[in-house]
Structure formats: structure tokens, C-alpha cells
N, C-alpha and C positions, 0 to 999 in steps of 0.2 A: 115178681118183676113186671113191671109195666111194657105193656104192647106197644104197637105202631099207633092205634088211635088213644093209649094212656097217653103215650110221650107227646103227640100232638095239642090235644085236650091243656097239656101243662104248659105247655111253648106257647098256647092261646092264651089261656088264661094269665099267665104272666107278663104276656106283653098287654093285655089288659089293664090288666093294675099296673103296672108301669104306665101307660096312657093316664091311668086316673091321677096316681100319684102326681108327677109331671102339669098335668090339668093343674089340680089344685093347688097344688105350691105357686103356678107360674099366674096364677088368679082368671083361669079363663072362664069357670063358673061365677064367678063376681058381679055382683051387678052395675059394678063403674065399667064404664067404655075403657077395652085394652089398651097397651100404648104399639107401636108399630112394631117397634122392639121388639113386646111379647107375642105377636102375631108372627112374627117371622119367626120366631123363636119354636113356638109350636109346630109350625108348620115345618120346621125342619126335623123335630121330633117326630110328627107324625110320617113325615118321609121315611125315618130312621128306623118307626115301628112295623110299618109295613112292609121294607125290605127285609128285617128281621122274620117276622110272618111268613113271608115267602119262602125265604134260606130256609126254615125250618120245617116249616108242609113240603117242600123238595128233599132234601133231606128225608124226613121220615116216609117219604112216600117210593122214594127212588133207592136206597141204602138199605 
């Protein structure tokens, strides 16, 4: 069974590749200029991923 720093380690990583995943379907590695659209778009993904981050290093760190 995985520990307090396994389960973190995999909540990172996870929301990692979800970061990547996300990135490249929504074309922000592309070399045409985004539309405004996909800019807010990520940007609220990334809001979404770093709250998630958080919930989860507290979680494992305080439980």
C-alpha cells in the first residue's frame, strides 16, 4: 500500500498529465496564435488543476 508521500506523488502526477492532456487537445503547444476562447479556456483549467493540487496535498498531509 502506498504511503502519505505515494499518494501525493500520484495526485501530482495525475493532475500533470491532465495539464498535458488538456494543453494539447486545446492546441496551446501549437504554433498558431490561440483564439481568446482557448485562453480562457485553460486558464480556467488551470485554476481547476491547482485547486485540485491543493485539496489533495491537504488532504494527504492533514488526514
Amino acid at each position: 500500500m502506498l504511503g502519505k508521500v505515494g499518494i501525493l506523488i500520484t495526485i501530482l502526477v495525475l493532475v500533470l498529465l491532465f495539464y498535458l492532456v488538456i494543453s494539447f487537445g486545446a492546441g496551446a503547444f501549437s504554433k498558431d496564435k490561440a483564439k481568446p476562447e482557448t485562453k480562457r479556456y485553460l486558464k480556467s483549467v488551470n485554476i481547476l488543476l491547482v485547486i485540485i493540487a491543493v485539496v489533495g496535498s491537504i488532504l494527504v498531509f492533514f488526514l
